[in-house]
C-alpha positions in Angstrom: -4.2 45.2 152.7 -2.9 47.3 155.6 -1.5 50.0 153.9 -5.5 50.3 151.7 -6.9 51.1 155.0 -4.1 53.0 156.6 -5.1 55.4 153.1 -8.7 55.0 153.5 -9.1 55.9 157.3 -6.9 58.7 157.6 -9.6 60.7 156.1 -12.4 59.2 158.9 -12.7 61.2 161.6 -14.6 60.6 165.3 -18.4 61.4 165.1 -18.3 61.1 168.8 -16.8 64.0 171.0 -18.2 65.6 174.0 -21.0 67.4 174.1 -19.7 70.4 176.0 -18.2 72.6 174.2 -19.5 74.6 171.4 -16.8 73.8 168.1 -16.8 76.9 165.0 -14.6 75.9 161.8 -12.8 78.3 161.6 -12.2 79.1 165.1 -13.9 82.4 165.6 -11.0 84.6 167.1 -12.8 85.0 170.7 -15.2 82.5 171.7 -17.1 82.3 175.4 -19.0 79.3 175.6 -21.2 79.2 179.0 -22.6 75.9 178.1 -26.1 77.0 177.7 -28.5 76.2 175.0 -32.3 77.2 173.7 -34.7 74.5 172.9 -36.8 75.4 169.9 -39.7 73.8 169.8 -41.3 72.8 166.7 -44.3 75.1 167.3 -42.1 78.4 168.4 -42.3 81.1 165.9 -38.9 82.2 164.6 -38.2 85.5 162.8 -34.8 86.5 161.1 -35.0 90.5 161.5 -32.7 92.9 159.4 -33.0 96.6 159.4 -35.4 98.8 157.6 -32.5 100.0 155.2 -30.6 96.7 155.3 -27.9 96.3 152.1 -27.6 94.2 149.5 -25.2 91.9 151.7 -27.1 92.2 155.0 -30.1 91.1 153.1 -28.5 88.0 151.5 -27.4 87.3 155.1 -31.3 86.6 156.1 -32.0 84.6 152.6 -29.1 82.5 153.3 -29.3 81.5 156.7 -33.2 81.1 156.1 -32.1 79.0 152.7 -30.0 76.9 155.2 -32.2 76.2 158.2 -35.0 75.1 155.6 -32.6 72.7 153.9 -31.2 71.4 156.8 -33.3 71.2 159.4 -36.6 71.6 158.1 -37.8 74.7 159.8 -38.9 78.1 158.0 -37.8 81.6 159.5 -39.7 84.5 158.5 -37.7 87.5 157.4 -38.9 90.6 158.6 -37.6 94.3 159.1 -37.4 96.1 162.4 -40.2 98.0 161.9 -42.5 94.9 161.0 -44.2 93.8 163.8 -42.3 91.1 165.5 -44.9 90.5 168.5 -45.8 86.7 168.5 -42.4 85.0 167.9 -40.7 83.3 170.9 -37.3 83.7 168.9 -35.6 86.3 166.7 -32.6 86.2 164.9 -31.4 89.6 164.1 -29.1 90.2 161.7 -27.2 94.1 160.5 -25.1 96.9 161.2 -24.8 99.4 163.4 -25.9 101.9 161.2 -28.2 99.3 159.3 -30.6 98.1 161.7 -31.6 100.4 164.5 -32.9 97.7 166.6 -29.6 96.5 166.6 -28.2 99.2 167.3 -30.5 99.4 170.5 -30.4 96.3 171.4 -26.3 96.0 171.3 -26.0 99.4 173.3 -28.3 98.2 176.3 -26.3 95.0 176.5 -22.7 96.4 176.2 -22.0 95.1 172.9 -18.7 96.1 171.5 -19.8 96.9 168.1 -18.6 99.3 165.6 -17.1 99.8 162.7 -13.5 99.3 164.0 -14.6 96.2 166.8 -13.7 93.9 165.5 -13.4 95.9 162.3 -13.3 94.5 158.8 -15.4 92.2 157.7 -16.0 91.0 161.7 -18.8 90.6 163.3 -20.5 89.7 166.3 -22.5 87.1 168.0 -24.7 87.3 171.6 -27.6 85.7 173.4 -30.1 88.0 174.9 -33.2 88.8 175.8 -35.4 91.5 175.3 -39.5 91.8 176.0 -39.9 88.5 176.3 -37.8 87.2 173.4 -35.3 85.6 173.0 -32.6 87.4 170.5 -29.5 85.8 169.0 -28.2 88.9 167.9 -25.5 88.8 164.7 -24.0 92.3 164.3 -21.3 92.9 161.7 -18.4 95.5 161.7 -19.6 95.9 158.5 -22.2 94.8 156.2 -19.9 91.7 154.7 -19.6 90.4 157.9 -23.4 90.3 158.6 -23.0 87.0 156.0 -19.8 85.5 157.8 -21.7 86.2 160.9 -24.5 84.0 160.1 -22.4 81.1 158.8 -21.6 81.2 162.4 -24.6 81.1 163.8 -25.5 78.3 161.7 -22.9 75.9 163.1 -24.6 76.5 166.2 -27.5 74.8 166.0 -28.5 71.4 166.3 -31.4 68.7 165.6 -32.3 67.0 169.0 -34.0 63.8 169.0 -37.6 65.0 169.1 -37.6 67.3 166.1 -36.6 70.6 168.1 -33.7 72.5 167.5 -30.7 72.9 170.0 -29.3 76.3 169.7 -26.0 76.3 171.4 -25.3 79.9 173.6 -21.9 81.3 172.3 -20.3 84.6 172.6 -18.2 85.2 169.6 -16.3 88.0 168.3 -14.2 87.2 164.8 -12.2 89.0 162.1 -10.1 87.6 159.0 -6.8 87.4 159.3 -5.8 87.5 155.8 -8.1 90.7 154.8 -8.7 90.5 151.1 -9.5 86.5 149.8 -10.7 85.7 146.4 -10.8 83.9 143.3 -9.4 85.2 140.0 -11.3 83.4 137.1 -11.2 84.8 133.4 -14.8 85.1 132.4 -14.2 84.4 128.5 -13.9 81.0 129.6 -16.0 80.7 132.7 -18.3 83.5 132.7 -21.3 81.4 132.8 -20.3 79.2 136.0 -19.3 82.5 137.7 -22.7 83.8 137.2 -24.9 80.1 138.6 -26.2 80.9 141.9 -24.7 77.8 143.2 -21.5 78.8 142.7 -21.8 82.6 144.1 -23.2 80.8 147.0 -20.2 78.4 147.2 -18.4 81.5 146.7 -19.5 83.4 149.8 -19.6 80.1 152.0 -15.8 80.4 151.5 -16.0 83.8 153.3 -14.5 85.2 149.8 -14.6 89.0 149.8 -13.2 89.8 146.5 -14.1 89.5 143.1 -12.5 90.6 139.6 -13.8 91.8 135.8 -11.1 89.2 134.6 -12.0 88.8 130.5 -8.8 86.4 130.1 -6.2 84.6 131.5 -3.8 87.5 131.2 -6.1 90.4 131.2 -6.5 92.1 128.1 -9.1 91.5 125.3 -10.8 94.8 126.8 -12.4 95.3 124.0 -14.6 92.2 123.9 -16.2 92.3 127.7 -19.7 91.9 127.4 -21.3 95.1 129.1 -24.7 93.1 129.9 -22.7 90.3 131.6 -20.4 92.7 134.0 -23.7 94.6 135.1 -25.1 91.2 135.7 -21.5 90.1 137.9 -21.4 93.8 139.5 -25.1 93.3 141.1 -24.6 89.6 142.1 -20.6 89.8 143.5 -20.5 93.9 144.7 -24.3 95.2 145.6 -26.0 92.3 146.8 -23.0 90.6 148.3 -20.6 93.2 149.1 -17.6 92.3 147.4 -14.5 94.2 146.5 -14.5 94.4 142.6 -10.9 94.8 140.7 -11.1 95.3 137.1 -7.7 94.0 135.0 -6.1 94.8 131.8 -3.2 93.5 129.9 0.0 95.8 130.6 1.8 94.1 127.2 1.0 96.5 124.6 2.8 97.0 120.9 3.1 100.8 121.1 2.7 103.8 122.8 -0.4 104.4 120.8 -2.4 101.8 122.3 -2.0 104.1 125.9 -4.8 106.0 125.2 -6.8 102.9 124.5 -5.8 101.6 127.9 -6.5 105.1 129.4 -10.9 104.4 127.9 -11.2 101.2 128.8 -9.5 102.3 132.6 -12.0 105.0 132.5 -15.0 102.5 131.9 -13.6 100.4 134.8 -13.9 103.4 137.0 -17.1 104.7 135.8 -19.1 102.7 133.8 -18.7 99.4 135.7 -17.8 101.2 139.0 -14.9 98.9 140.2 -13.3 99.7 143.8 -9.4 98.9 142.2 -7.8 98.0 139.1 -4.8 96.0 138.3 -2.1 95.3 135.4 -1.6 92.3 134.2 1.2 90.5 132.5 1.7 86.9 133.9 2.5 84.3 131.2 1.8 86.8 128.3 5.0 88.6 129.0 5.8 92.5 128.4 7.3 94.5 125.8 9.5 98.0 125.7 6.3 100.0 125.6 5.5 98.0 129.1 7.2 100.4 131.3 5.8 103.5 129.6 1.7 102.2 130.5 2.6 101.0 134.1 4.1 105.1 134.7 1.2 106.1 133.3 -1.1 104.0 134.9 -0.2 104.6 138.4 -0.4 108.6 137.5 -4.0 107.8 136.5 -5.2 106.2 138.9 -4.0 108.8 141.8 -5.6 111.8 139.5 -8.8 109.7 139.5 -8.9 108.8 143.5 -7.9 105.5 143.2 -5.6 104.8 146.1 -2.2 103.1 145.9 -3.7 100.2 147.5 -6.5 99.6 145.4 -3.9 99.3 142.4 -2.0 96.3 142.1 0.8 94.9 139.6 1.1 91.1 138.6 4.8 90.6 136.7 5.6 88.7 133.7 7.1 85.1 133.9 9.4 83.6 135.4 9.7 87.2 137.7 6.1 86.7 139.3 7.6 83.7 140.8 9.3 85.7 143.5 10.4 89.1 144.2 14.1 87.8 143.9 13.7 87.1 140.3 16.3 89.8 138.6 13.7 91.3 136.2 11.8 93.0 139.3 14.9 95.1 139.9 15.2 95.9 136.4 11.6 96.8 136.5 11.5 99.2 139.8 14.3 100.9 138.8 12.9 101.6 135.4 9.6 102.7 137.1 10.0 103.7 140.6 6.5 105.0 141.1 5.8 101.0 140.7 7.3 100.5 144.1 4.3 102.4 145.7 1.5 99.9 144.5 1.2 96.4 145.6 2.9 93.6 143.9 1.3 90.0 143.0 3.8 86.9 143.5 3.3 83.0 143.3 5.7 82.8 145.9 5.1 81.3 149.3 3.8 84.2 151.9 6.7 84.0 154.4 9.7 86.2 155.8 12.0 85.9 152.6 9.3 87.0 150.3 8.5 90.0 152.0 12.1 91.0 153.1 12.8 90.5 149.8 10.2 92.8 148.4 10.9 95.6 150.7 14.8 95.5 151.1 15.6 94.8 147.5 13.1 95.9 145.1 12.0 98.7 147.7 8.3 97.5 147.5 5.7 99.8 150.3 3.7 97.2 150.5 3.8 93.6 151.5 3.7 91.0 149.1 0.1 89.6 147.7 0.1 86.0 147.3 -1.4 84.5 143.8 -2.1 80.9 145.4 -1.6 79.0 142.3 -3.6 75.5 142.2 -3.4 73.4 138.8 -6.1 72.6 136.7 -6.7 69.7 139.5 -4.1 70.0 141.8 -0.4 69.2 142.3 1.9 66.9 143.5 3.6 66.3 140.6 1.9 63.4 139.3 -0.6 63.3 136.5 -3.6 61.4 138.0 -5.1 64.5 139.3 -4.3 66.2 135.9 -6.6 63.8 134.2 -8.7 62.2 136.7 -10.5 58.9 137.0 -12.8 59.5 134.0 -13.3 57.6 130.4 -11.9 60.5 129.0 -8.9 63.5 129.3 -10.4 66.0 131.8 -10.7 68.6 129.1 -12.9 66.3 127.3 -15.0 64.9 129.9 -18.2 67.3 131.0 -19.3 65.4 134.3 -16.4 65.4 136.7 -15.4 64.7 140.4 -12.5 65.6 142.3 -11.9 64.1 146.0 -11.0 67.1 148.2 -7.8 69.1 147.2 -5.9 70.9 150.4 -3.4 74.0 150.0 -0.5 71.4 149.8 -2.3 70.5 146.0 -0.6 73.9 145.0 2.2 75.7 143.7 3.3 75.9 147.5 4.1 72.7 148.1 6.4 73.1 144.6 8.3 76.2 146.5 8.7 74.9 149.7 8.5 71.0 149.5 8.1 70.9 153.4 4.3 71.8 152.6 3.9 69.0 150.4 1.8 67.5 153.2 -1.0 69.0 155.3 1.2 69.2 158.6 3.3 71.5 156.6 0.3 74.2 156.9 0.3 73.8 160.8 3.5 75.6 161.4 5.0 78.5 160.4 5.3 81.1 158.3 2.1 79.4 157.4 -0.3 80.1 160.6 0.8 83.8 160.6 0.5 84.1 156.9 -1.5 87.8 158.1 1.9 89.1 159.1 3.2 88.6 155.3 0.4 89.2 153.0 -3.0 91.2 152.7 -4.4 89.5 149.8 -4.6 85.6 148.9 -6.0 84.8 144.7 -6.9 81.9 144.1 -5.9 80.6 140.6 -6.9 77.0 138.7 -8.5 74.1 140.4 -11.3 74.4 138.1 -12.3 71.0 137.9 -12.4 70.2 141.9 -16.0 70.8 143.4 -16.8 74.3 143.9 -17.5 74.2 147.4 -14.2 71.8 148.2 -11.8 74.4 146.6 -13.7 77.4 147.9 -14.2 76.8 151.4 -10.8 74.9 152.0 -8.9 78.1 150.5 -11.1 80.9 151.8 -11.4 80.1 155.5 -7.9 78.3 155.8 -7.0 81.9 154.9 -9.5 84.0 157.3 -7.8 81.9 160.0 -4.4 80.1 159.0 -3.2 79.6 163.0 -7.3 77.4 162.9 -5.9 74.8 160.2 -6.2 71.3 159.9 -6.8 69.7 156.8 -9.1 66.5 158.0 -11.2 69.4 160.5 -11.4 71.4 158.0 -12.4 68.6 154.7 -14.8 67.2 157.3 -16.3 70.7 158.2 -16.9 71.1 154.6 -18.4 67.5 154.0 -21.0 68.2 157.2 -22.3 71.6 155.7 -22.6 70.5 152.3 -24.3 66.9 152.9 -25.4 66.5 156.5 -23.4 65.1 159.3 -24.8 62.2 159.2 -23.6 61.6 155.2 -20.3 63.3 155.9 -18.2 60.3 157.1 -19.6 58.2 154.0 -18.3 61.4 151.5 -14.9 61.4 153.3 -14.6 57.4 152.8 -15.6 58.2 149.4 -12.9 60.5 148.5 -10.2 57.9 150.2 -11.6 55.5 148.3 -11.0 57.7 145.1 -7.5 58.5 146.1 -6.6 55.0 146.3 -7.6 53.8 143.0 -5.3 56.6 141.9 -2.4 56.1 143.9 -2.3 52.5 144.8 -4.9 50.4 142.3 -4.5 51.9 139.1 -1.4 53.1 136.8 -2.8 56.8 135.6 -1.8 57.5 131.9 -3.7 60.3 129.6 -5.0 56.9 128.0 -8.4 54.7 129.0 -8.4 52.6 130.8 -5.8 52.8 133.2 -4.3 49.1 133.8 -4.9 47.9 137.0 -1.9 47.2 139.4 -3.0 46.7 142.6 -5.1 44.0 144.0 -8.3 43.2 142.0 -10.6 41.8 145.1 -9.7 44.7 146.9 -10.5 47.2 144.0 -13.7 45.4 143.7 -14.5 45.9 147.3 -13.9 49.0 146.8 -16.3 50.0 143.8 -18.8 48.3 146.1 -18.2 50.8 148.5 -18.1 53.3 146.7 -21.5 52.5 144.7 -23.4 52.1 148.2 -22.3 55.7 149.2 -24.0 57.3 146.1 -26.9 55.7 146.7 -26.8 56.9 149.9 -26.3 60.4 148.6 -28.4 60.7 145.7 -31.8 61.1 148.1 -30.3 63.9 150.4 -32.7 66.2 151.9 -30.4 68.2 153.9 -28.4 69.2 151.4 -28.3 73.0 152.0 -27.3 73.3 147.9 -29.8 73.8 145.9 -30.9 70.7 144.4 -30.0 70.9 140.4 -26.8 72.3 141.7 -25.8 69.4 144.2 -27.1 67.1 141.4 -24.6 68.3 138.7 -21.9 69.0 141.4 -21.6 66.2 142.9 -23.7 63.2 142.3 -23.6 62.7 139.1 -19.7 63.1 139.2 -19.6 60.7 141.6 -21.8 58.2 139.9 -19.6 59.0 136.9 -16.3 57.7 138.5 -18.3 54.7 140.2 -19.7 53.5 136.3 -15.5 54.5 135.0 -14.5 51.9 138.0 -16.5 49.4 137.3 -15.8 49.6 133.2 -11.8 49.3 134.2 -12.8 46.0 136.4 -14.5 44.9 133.5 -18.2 44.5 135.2 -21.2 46.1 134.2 -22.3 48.5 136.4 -25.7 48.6 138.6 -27.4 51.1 141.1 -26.3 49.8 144.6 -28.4 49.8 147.6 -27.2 52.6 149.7 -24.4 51.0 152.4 -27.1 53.3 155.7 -29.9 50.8 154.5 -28.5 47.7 154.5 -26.3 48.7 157.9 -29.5 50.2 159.8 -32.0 47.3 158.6 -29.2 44.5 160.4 -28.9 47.3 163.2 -32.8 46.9 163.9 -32.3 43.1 164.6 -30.2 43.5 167.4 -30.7 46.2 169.9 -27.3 46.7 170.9 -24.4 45.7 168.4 -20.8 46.9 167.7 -18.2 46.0 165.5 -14.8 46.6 164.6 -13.1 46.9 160.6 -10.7 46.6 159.5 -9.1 43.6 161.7 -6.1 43.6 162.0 -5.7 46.8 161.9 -3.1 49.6 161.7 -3.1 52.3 162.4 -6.8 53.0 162.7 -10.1 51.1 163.6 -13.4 52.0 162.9 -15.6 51.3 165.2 -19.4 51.3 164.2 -22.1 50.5 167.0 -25.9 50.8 168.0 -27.3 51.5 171.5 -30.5 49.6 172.8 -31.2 52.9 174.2 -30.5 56.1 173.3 -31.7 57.8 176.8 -29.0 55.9 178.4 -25.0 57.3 179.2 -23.0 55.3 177.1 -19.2 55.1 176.1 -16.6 53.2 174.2 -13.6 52.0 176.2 -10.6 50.5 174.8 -8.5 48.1 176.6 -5.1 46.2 176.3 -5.1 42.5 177.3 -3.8 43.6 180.7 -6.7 45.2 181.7 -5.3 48.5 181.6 -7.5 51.2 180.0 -6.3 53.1 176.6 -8.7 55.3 175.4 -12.1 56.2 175.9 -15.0 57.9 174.1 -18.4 59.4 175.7 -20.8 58.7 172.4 -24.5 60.6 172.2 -25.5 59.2 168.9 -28.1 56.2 168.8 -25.9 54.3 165.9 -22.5 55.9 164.9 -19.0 55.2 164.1 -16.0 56.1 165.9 -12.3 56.0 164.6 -9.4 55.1 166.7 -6.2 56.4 165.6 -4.3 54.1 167.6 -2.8 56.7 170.6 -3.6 56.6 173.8 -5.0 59.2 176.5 -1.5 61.0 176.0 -1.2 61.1 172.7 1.2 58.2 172.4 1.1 55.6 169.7 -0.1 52.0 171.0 1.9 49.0 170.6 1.2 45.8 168.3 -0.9 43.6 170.0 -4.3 42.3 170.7 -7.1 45.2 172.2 -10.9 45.0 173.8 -13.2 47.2 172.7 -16.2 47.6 175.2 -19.7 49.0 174.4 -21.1 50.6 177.6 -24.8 51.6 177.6 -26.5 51.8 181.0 -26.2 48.4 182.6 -25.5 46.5 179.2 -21.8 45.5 178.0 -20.7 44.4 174.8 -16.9 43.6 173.4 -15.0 43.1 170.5 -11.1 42.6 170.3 -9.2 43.6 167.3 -5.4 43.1 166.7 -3.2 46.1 166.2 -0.5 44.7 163.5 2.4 47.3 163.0 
């Protein structure tokens, strides 16, 4: 029983911090917090304002932050340009360039922004409080136009629902940048062109902060001939004009015979002008080369300097096993037998880290550093086959609804190459916080069955900043904007709960069911769980997905693995009543409660409580018998839950023994004692 909950709470987190300080995920690069807020009141009239020549990006910028503050908090922002006439509203968001918005412009000049081009530079952006003519201005000014979206992701996490109905917007100034410039995933559209192309999951794609996308027709490149003209025109207006992104167009470098070179030649020429990509890159990978390789990757880089492409908008992805690392004898063989190859950049599975890159450059001669092909299996790693097939009645590749609990960058090929970052703490440390210094580009491969937005968002802003990671901030992060803080503790228990029944309840085979081989009354009690947080989730109205999207997505995957859970217990399964209902309906008949689960405990307690009054300071203080005081947390929630790790003040791990936990609210006390059973 203690090691279920050890599993299960290590992915709860404390709902309860101080309310001081103003907390971005991922930690904007420079932030100034002067502990000042704005009230909104319901009745103030808000405006998002972009320029009169706003792009593609900076005008998906205002949809999407008006998109979110609609979902999530109710409240609807008109978008209007700078020349519109903004008299009448109390509050303006504006959003742009430099060059995009001349109000901007005007606006950062007279308060001594430091905007441009090259501050912070690529992809960064900006973020200040003012006040102008009687408004107040949250202005959100990107480097360039990409960042104007980052930007407002930012601003988003600022605000706040107060008791009342108004919005809290906490003051922040903020200047960020990636760290890892180029960040993207590499999908081949023969197989998942139509997923690419759902709005949810371009969404998903630029809540990640992704910047790059790819004209990727299969798994190796190649099968030029096939693309479907109307479908890249579609991907070029969705990923490049209207979002900004980076577009590479690839090809299969593996070719029979020199004849085939000037086929390569049209359909690089097509690339370049017919679908008007910014880079283009050869492709070998699992498909392997031939003699006639070495011939096509001369000519290519020759072609794509006579047609302005620069070296570092060309890349090269080897053949296996030599993509695995630049220390793989076949790259010699290659750069000697090409040397103009050196000169473009090079695509590796191998970790990002001082002996890759040392590697590249002292050996094979490479210019540039090493980009990193962040290879994630079809549903992560780990070496063991539950996630291959998932908790399903059915073979993944057989089974249409799906859910995955949240995968982390240790679910990859990286914890395979350096087994040290088989665990999240591995990504806290080096080379892994500076990965900047030893790649420019991070592709995503695989994970095609985990949740868009997990995979996504984990991947793309671990990578925009690496030295910010921590996998439970950063899983909880992407639980709160995808279902609401108050549903994100009950999505996190859900995915423990999932991890469990794969790694301590059930024996995963490619077979159904899986026999059971942990204890049954806990499994039970754990579908129970389980079945009350779907119910809880189903009805969510601040979703900020769109709602046939977050549906399909997640929902009905979860429901899915809830009805598989239930078959493998051999019960028949039955809509629960959501867990919030039944816990706030007993909340209502006493005014001021608390309790403690599990008991004993070890190493973490979760601590759920109400206040009789919300106006009132409150705080939860834990004690050991001696009187002595432990820990401490200042709460500002009505009803909330709060998990104790088991450390003290100083970080140190309590003893075994027995604890008080007291409930402080104004003049009222209430305890509980729980054991702590190492």
């Amino acid at each position: 029983m203690k090691k279920t909950f050890f599993y299960l709470l290590l992915a709860s987190v404390m709902l309860c911090t101080a309310n001081a300080a103003v907390t971005i995920v991922p930690a904007p690069k420079e932030l100034t917090d002067p502990l000042q807020s704005w009230n909104i009141a319901v009745s103030d009239s808000c405006a998002i304002v972009i320029g009169a020549s706003a792009s593609g990006p900076e005008s998906y910028a205002a949809e999407q932050f008006q998109k979110w503050m609609s979902r999530r908090f109710g409240r609807t922002f008109d978008i209007k340009r700078e020349n519109d006439a903004l008299t009448g509203y109390t509050y303006v968001f504006l959003l742009g360039t430099r060059a995009g918005n001349a109000l901007l412009d005007q606006l950062a000049t007279a308060n001594s922004v430091n905007l441009s081009a090259t501050s912070p530079g690529f992809n960064g952006y900006v973020i200040e409080m003012v006040s102008s003519g009687g408004q107040n201005i949250a202005l959100v000014g990107g480097s360039d136009a990409s960042g104007v979206i980052y930007g407002q992701n930012t601003l988003f996490q600022l605000f706040e629902k107060t008791e009342s109905g108004d919005l809290k917007l906490n003051h922040a100034s903020i200047r960020d940048w990636p760290s890892v410039k180029s960040r993207g995933s590499f999908l081949p559209a023969n197989k998942y062109g139509q997923k690419i192309m759902t709005p949810g999951y371009i969404d998903a794609y630029m809540m990640a902060r992704y910047n790059t996308a790819d004209i990727h027709w299969n798994s190796y490149g190649g099968a030029e001939s096939e693309i479907d003209d109307a479908w890249v025109t579609q991907y070029v207006n969705e990923y490049k004009t209207k979002r900004g992104c980076f577009l590479w167009g690839s090809f299969n470098a593996k070719i029979d015979s020199v004849s085939e070179i000037s086929t390569k030649i049209g359909y690089w020429n097509k690339y370049l002008n017919q679908y008007h990509v910014d880079g283009i890159w050869a492709n070998l990978d699992d498909g392997g080369s031939s003699v006639n390789t070495y011939t096509l990757l001369d000519t290519f880089v020759k072609w794509g300097r006579v047609n302005g492409l620069a070296d570092t908008n060309m890349m090269f992805l080897p053949k296996y096993p030599d993509y695995e690392h630049p220390l793989q004898p076949g790259n010699l063989d290659l750069v000697q037998a090409v040397p103009i190859l050196r000169e473009i950049p090079w695509i590796f599975t191998a970790n990002p880290g001082p002996l890759a890159m040392n590697t590249a450059d002292s050996i094979l001669g490479l210019t540039y550093k090493p980009c990193w092909w962040n290879n994630l299996p079809a549903d992560g790693w780990r070496g063991q086959n539950y996630y291959y097939y998932g908790f399903s009645y059915q073979a993944y590749v057989m089974d249409t609804v799906y859910y995955m609990d949240m995968l982390g960058p240790q679910d990859g090929w990286s914890c395979f190459w350096s087994p040290y970052t088989c665990t999240p703490a591995g990504y806290e440390q080096e080379p892994w916080i500076s990965m900047e210094n030893y790649t420019p580009r991070m592709l995503r491969w695989g994970g095609y069955r985990v949740p868009d937005e997990y995979l996504n968002m984990m991947m793309g802003l671990w990578t925009w900043n690496p030295a910010d990671f921590n996998f439970k901030k950063l899983s909880m992060h992407i639980y709160k904007t995808i279902f609401g803080e108050e549903h994100a503790p009950s999505v996190a228990a859900f995915d423990s709960c999932l991890f469990l029944l794969k790694t301590v309840y059930f024996t995963p085979s490619a077979t159904r069911p899986w026999p059971l081989q942990g204890n049954r009354a806990e499994a039970e009690t754990i579908a129970q769980q389980m079945c009350q947080i779907v119910a809880e989730l189903k009805d969510n109205p601040v979703t900020v997905l769109d709602s046939a999207w977050y549906r399909q997505k997640y929902i009905d995957g979860m429901e899915k693995v809830v009805k598989v859970l239930h078959d493998y217990l051999g019960h028949t399964y039955a809509a629960c009543e959501p867990a919030a209902q039944i816990e706030s309906t007993r909340m209502q008949i006493q005014p001021m409660q608390v309790s403690v689960f599990p008991n004993p405990f070890n190493p973490a307690v979760s601590i759920t409580y109400a206040l009789g009054n919300k106006d009132k300071k409150a705080a939860m203080e834990i004690f050991d018998l001696s009187g002595r005081l432990i820990r401490s947390f200042a709460l500002r929630d009505g009803h909330s839950t709060v998990v104790w790790q088991g450390e003290g003040r100083q970080g140190r791990t309590a003893a075994s023994g027995i604890y008080i936990f007291r409930l402080k609210s104004g003049d009222k006390i209430l305890e509980k004692t729980a054991v702590l059973l190492k």
